[in-house]
RODRENKE-847720 format. One line per field, with one value per residue (C-alpha): x, z negated, y. Coordinates in steps of 0.001 Angstrom, whole numbers, plus 500000, padded with zeros to 6 digits. Last residue first. Example, Ala and Ser with C-alpha at 12.3 -4.5 7.8 and 13.67 -1.06 7.14 Angstrom:
BEGIN
x (513670, 512300)
z (492860, 492200)
y (498940, 495500)
This chain:
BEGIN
x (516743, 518331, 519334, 522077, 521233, 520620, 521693, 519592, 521762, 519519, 518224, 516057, 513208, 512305, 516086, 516284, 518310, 518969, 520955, 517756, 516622, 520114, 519781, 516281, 517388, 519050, 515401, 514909, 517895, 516732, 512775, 514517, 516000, 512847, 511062, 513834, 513097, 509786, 510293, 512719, 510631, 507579, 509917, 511124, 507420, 506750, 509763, 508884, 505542, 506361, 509018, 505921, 503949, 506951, 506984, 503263, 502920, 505636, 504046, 501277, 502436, 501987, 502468, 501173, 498999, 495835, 496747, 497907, 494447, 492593, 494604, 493825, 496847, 494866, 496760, 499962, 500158, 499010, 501977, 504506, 503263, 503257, 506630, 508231, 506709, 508274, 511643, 513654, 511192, 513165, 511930, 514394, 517213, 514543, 513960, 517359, 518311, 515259, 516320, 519501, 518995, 515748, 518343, 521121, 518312, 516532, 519783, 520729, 517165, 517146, 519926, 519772, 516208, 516865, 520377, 518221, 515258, 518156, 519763, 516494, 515719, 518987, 518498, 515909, 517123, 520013, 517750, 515658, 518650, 520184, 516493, 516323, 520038, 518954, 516922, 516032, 516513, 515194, 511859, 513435, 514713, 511379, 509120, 510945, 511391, 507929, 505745, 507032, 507838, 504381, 502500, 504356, 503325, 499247, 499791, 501935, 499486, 496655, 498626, 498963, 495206, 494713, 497123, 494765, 491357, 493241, 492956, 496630, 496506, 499477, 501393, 501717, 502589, 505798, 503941, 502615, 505772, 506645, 503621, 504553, 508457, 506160, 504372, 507508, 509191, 505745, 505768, 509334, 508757, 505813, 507746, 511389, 508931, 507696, 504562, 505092, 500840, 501626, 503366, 500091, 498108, 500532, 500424, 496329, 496937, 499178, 496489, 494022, 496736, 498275, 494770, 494664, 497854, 496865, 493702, 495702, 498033, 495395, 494656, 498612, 498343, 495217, 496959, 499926, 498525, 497903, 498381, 498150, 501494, 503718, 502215, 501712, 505260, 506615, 503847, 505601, 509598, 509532, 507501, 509026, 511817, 510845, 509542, 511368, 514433, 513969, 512279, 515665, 517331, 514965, 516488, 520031, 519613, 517911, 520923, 523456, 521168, 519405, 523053, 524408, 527955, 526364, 525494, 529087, 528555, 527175, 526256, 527540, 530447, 530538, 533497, 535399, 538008, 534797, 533242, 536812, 536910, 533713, 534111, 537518, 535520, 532949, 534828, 537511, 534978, 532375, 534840, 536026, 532167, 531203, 534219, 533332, 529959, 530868, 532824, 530222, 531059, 531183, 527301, 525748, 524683, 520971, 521775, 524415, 521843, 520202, 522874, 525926, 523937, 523197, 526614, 527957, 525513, 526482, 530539, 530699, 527711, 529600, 532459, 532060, 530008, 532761, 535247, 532975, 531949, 531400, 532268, 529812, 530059, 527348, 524614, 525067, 525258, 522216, 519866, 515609, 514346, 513520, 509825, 507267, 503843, 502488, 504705, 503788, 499864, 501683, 504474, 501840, 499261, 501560, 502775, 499708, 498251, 501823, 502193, 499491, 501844, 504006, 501478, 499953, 502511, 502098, 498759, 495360, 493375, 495652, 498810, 496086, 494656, 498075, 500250, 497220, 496889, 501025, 500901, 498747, 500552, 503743, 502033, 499996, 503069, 505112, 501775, 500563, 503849, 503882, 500599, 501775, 505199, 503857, 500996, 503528, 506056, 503591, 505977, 508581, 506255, 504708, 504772, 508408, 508027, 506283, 508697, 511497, 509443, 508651, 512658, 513430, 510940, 510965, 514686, 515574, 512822, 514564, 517747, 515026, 513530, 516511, 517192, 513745, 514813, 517780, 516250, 513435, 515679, 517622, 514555, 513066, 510352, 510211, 506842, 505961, 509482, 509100, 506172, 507725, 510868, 508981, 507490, 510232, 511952, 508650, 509021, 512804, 512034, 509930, 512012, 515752, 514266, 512160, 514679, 517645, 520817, 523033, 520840, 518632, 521308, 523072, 519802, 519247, 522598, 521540, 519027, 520521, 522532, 519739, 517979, 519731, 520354, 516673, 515515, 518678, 518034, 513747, 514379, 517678, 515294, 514401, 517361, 517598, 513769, 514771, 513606, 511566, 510363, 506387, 507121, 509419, 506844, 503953, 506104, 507509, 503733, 503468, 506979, 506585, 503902, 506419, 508761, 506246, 504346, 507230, 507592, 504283, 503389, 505923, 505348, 501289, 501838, 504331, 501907, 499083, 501276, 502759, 498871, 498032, 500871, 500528, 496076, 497761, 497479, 495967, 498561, 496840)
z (158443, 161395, 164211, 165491, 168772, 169116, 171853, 175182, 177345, 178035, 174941, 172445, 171265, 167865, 166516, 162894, 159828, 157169, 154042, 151404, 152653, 152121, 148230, 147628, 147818, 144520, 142687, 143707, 141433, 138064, 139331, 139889, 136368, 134846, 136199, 134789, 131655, 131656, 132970, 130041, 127818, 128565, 128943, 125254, 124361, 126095, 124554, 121169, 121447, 122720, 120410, 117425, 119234, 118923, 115099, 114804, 116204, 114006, 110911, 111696, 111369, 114179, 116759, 120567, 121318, 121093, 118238, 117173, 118251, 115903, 113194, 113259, 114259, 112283, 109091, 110448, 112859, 110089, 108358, 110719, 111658, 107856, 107243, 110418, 109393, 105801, 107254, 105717, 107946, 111122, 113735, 113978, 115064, 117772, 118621, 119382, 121364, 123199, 124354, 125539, 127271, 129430, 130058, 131604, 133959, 134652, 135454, 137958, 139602, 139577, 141629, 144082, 145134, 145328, 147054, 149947, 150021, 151396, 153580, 154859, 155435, 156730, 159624, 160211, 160776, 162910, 165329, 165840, 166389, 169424, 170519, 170796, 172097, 175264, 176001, 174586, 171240, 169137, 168918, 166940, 163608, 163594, 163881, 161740, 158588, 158966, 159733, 156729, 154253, 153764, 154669, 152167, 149182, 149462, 149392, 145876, 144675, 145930, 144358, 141080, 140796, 141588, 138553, 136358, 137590, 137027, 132898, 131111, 127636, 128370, 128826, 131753, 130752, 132857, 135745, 135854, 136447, 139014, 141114, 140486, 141610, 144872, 145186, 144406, 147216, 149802, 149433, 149965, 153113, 154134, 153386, 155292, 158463, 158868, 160269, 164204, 164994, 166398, 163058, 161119, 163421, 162744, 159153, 159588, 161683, 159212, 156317, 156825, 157222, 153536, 152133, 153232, 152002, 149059, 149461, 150051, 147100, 144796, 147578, 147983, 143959, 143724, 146322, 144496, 141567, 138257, 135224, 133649, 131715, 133594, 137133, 137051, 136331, 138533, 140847, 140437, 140540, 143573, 145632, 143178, 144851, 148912, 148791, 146513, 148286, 151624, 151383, 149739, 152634, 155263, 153557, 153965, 157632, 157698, 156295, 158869, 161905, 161420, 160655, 163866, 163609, 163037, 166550, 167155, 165638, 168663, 167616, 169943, 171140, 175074, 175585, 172598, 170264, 167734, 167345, 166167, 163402, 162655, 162669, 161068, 157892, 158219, 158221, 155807, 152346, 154371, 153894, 150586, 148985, 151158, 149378, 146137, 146504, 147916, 144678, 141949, 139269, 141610, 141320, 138988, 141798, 141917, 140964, 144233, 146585, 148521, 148232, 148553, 152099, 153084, 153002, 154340, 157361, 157606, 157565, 159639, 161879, 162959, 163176, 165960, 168114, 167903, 168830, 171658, 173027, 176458, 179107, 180864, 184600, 185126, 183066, 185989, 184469, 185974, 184052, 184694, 181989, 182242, 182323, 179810, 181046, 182185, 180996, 177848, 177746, 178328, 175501, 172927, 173399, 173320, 170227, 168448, 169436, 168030, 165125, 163225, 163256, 160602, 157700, 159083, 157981, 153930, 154144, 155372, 152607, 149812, 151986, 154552, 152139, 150171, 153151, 154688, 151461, 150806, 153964, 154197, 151985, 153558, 156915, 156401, 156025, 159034, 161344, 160234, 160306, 164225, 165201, 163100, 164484, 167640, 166881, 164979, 168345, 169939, 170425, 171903, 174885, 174132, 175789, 174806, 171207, 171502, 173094, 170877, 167947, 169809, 170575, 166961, 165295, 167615, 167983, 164533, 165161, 167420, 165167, 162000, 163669, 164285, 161018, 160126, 162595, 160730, 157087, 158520, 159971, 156846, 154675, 156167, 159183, 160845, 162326, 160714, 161588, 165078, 165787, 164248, 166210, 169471, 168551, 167600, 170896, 172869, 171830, 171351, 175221, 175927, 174249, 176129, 179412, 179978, 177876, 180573, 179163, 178328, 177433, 175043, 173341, 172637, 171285, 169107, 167829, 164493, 164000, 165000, 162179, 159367, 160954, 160550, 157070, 156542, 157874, 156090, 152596, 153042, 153545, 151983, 149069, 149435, 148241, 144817, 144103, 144471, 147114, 147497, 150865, 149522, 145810, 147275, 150311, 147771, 145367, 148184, 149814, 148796, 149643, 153680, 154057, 152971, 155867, 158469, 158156, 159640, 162332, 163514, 162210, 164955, 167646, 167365, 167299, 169956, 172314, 172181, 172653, 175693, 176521, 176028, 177924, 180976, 181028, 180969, 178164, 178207, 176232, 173634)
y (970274, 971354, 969571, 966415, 965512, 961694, 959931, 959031, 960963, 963394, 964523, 962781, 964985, 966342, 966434, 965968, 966258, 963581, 964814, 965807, 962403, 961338, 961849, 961614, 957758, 957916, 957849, 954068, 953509, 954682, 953272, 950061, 950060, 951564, 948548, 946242, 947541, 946994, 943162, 942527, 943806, 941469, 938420, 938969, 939211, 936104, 934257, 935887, 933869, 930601, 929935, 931373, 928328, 925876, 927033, 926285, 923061, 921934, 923200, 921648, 917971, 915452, 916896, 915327, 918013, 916290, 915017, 918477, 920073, 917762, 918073, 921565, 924418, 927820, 927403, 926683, 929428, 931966, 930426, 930874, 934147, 935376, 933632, 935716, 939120, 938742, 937478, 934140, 932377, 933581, 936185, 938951, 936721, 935707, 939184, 939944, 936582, 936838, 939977, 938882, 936010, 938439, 940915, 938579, 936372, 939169, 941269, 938978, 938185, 941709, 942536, 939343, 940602, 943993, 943270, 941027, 943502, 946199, 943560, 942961, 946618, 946900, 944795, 946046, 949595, 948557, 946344, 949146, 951383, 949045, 949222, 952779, 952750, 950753, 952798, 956484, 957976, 960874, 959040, 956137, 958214, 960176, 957513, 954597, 957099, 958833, 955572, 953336, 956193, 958051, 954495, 952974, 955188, 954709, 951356, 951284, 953928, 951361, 948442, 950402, 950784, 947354, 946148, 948748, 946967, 943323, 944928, 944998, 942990, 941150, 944397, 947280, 950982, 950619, 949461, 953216, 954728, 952247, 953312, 957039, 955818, 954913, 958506, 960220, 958291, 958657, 962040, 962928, 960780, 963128, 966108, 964853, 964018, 967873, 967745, 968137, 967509, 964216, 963127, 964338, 961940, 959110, 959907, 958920, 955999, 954782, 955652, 952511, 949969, 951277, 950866, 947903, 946838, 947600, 945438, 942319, 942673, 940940, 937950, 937157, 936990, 934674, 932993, 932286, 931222, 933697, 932857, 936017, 937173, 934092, 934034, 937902, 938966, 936695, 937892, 941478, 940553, 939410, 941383, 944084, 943681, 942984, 946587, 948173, 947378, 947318, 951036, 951529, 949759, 952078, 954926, 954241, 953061, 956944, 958334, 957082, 956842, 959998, 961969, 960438, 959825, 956144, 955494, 955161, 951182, 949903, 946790, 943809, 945955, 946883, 948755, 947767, 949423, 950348, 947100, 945481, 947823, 947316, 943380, 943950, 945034, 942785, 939552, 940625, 940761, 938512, 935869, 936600, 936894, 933449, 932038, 933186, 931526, 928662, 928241, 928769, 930143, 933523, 933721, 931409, 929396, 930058, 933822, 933971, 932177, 934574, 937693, 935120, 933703, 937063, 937942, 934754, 935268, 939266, 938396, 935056, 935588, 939181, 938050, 935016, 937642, 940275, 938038, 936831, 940332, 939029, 941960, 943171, 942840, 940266, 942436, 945239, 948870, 950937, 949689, 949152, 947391, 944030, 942779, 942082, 942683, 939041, 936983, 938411, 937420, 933460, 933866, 935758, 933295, 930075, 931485, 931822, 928855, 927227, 929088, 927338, 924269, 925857, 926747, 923483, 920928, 922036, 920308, 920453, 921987, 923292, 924075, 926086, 928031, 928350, 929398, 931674, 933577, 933999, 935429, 937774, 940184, 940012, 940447, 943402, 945781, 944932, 944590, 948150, 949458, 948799, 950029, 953104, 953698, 953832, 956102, 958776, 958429, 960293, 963219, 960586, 959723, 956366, 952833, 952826, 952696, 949880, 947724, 948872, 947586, 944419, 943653, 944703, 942287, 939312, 939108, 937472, 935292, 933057, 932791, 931937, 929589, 927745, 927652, 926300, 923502, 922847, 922880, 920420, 918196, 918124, 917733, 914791, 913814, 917073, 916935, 920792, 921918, 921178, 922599, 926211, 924986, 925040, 928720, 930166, 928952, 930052, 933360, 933829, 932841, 935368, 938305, 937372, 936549, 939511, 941763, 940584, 938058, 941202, 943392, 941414, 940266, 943201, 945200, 941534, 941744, 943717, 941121, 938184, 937249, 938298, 935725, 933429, 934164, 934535, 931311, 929423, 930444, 929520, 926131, 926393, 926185, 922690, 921585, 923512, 923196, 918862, 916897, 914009, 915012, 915118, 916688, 919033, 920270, 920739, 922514, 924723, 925487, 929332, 930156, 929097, 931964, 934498, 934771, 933347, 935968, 938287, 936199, 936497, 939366, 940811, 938516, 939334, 943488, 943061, 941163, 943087, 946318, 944851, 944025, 947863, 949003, 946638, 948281, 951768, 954260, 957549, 959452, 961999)
């Protein structure tokens, strides 16, 4: 076990706090919408470029970040993404209107794009590559807590000081993270001079017109009615040439933003693959799930944040744990395979779910669902980092995150989509099913009937029973049309989920990185 140094264990400090920082402030914001439209006057449309232009920025800077950070010096690059994300955090909770706040969260966004990679590079570094286990851990442990926490901060803090806080808490935390790093960040050592690389501005101008317009179509195609809508086609024609004569572009250069030859690497190729499935299920049934739970259970946001919380403790409490089986050379490809049946387990079981489903049986999913991550989280990002060296570890990091959004992204668009489709669908074929001409459809309408008082429909605001009564049988077949539709869309996800046993029966390992700080290719 590596003693580490007093530098190491503030550089972890400070990684660990940039990361959840950034990554809180992902979900945190989602909490306090309705509170922020009803106090800007805006409408759910406008106020969600809030959270549109956040991650499109920083889906931008993510696989630039490597780039970046050598060509302007890690020290300078890291600690002032710092203090920029934490300026516009400040900034967006004085903005005074919508557009200022849309601009500054956009901002934001840019500076946080570098937080993740940068501090997962920086902790990888403090340990030798057969340690990579522990690295991998402090870092999952920050990735994994934060979506969970952050719907609990947003609506403790929405509810008792306003939406303004969830961004003004940054600023402690910021100005704690820039100070402790100017302390133990410094540039790394290079033998290539920053003033004699060439500036990659084609490559640069690409690259935010093909992955922004991409993320843009993924985050707002449903809202839009996908390619009714005509940004949305032109975002889908734009990133259609924009990203393919980016990588062609990337590969003629001598110093390309992302260094696309990393990809002849079996780790690189399959394990990007992996980390968007991860992407995926993660950020999906994030989305999906508390839908789920708002409409079946009434549920609030926090009570949700709160019922995820002690999944992700469990998956917290078991990093350390794969860590430890990393260190001892377990074979990464068995925990992983672990953690996908494990997960497609946890999907199994939300396929038993209905209206009448206990909180104790949601809990038991979470802890499968927890239980899951840390096999993939800690395995995938371990093994695939500790075969590289700087500046390609961090060219990698920025790779891999990159696609986890993009991953979460498609979930997200993906079943929005088919929601939207199934759920029209289904009520349309129960609702034919339904009518008075029907024996089960008269005895529901007229059970209704009977038990509406004329109490209850003054209260109401009907005036005759039977009226009450059909708008509660609406009610009914639209919740039991919702209820299939979300059971089907879990065996969708679990359908697709499956294909990523495909390049984890393709990735093959190295154990160390060699010389030249590139991958070998090894066995399985």
């Amino acid at each position: 076990m590596t003693t580490l140094s007093r530098q190491s264990k503030l550089i972890i400090f400070v990684a660990v706090l940039a990361s959840m920082l950034e990554i809180i402030d992902t979900s945190i914001v989602n909490v306090a919408l309705p509170t922020m439209m009803g106090n800007l006057g805006a409408t759910l449309e406008d106020i969600s470029m809030v959270v549109t232009g956040y991650v499109v920025a920083n889906a931008i800077v993510l696989p630039a970040s490597a780039w970046l950070g050598e060509t302007f010096g890690r020290r300078r690059y890291y600690l002032g993404c710092i203090l920029i994300f934490t300026a516009a955090s400040v900034a967006c909770g004085l903005a005074p209107n919508l557009v200022f706040l849309t601009i500054f969260r956009i901002v934001q966004g840019l500076a946080g794009g570098a937080l993740l990679p940068t501090s997962q590079t920086l902790l990888y570094e403090q340990f030798p590559p057969e340690e990579a286990g522990t690295a991998g851990a402090l870092f999952g442990m920050s990735v994994m807590i934060g979506p969970a926490l952050g719907p609990v901060i947003g609506g403790y803090l929405t509810d008792h000081f306003g939406w303004r806080a969830i961004f003004n808490i940054n600023l402690p935390l910021g100005i704690i993270a820039f100070f402790a790093g100017l302390l133990c960040i410094f540039d790394r050592e290079s033998k290539e001079n920053r003033a004699q690389r060439d500036f990659d501005a084609l490559g640069l101008g690409l690259l935010i017109a093909g992955i922004g317009c991409l993320q843009f179509m993924l985050e707002r195609g449903q809202a839009d009615d996908w390619f009714s809508s005509t940004a949305i086609t032109m975002c889908a024609a734009v990133a259609m040439v924009a990203i393919p004569t980016f990588i062609w572009w990337e590969l003629r250069v001598k110093h390309p933003i992302i260094n696309l030859r990393l990809f002849k690497y079996s780790c690189v190729r399959n394990g990007v693959l992996l980390v968007a499935a991860l992407g995926l299920f993660l950020y999906g049934l994030v989305f999906v799930l508390p839908v789920f739970l708002t409409r079946t259970f009434n549920y609030d946001a926090t009570q949700i944040g709160e019922l995820f919380i002690p999944g992700s403790i469990i998956t917290m409490m078991m990093m350390p744990f794969i860590g430890k089986l990393m260190q001892r050379r377990t074979n990464p490809k068995i925990l992983i395979f672990i953690g996908l049946v494990s997960l497609e387990v946890c999907m199994l079981i939300i396929t038993n779910f209905s209206p009448l489903t206990s909180k104790w049986s949601l809990l038991d999913m979470l802890y499968v669902r927890g239980f899951g991550l840390a096999f993939l989280f800690v395995p995938i990002n371990a093994s695939i980092m500790s075969q590289f060296v700087a500046p390609e570890m961090g060219e990698v990091s920025g790779l891999m995150n990159l696609f986890r959004q993009l991953g979460g992204s498609m979930g997200i668009a993906l079943i929005a989509t088919l929601m939207s489709s199934k759920m029209s669908q289904n009520y349309a074929d129960l609702a034919s099913r339904v009518t008075l001409l029907s024996s089960p459809g008269r005895q529901a309408f007229f059970q209704s009937t009977a038990a509406m008082s004329s109490k209850m429909n003054d209260l109401v605001g009907w005036s005759v029973h039977h009226r009450a009564a059909l708008q509660l049988l609406q009610f009914r077949v639209l919740n039991q049309a919702f209820m299939l539709t979300f059971l089907q869309l879990m065996w969708i996800i679990m359908g697709i989920f499956a294909l990523s046993l495909i390049p984890l029966w393709m990735l093959t390992y190295h154990r160390t990185p060699n010389a030249r700080g590139g991958a070998a290719t090894g066995a399985h």
